[in-house]
One Martini backbone bead per residue (centre of mass of N, CA, C, O) as a GRO file, in nm:
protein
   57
    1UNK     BB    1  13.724  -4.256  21.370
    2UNK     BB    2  13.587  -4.202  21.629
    3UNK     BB    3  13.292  -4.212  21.839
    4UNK     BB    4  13.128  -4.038  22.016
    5UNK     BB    5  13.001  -4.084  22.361
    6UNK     BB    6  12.941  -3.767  22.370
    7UNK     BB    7  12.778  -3.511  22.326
    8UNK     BB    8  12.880  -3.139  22.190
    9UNK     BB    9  12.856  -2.871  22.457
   10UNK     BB   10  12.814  -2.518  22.396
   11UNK     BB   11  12.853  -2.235  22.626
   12UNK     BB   12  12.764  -1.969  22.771
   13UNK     BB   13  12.877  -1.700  22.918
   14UNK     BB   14  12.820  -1.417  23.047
   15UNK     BB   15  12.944  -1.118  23.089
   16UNK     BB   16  13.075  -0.899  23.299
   17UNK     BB   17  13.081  -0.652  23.157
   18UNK     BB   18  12.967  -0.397  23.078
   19UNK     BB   19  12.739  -0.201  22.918
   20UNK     BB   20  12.704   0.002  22.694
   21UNK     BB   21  12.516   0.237  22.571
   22UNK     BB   22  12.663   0.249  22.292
   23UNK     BB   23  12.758   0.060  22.004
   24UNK     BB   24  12.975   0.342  21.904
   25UNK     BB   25  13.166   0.462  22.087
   26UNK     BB   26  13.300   0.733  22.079
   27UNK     BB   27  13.638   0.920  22.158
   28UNK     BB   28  13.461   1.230  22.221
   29UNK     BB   29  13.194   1.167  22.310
   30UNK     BB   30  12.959   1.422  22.315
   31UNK     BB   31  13.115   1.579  22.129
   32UNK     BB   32  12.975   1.479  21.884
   33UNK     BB   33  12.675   1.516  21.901
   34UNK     BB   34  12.668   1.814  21.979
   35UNK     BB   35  12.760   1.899  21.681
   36UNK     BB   36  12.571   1.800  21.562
   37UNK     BB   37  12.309   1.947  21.683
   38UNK     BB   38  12.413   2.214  21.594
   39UNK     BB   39  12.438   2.159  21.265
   40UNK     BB   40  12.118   2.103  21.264
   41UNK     BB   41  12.022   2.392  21.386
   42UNK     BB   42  12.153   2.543  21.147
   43UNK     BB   43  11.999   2.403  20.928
   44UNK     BB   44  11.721   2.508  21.055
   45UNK     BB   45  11.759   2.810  21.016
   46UNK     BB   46  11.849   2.820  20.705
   47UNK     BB   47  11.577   2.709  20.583
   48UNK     BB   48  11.373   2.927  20.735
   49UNK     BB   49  11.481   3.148  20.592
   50UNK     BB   50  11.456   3.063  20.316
   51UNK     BB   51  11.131   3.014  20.351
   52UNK     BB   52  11.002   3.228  20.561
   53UNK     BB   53  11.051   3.111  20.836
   54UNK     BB   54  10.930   3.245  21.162
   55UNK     BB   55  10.936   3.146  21.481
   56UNK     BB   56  11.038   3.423  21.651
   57UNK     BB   57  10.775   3.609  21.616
   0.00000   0.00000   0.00000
């Protein structure tokens, strides 16, 4: 086999796309977050009822 006459150098070269915001965009867009949202606040509300805290009163 031959010997390379020149090093062998890979370049990078940065992609035009835009960057994404999230590194794995949901398919169903915000309304998955908002659903966890609304989820996490349900049950933080079902846990202070459980153990006599009221923020509302």
């Amino acid at each position: 086999m031959r010997q390379q006459s020149k090093p062998f150098i890979i370049e990078r070269k940065p992609s035009r796309k835009s960057k994404a915001v999230s590194v794995n965009p949901s398919i169903w867009g915000r309304l998955d977050a908002e659903i966890a949202q609304g989820l996490k606040d349900q049950r933080d509300e079902s846990q202070a009822a459980a153990t006599g805290d009221d923020e509302r009163a």
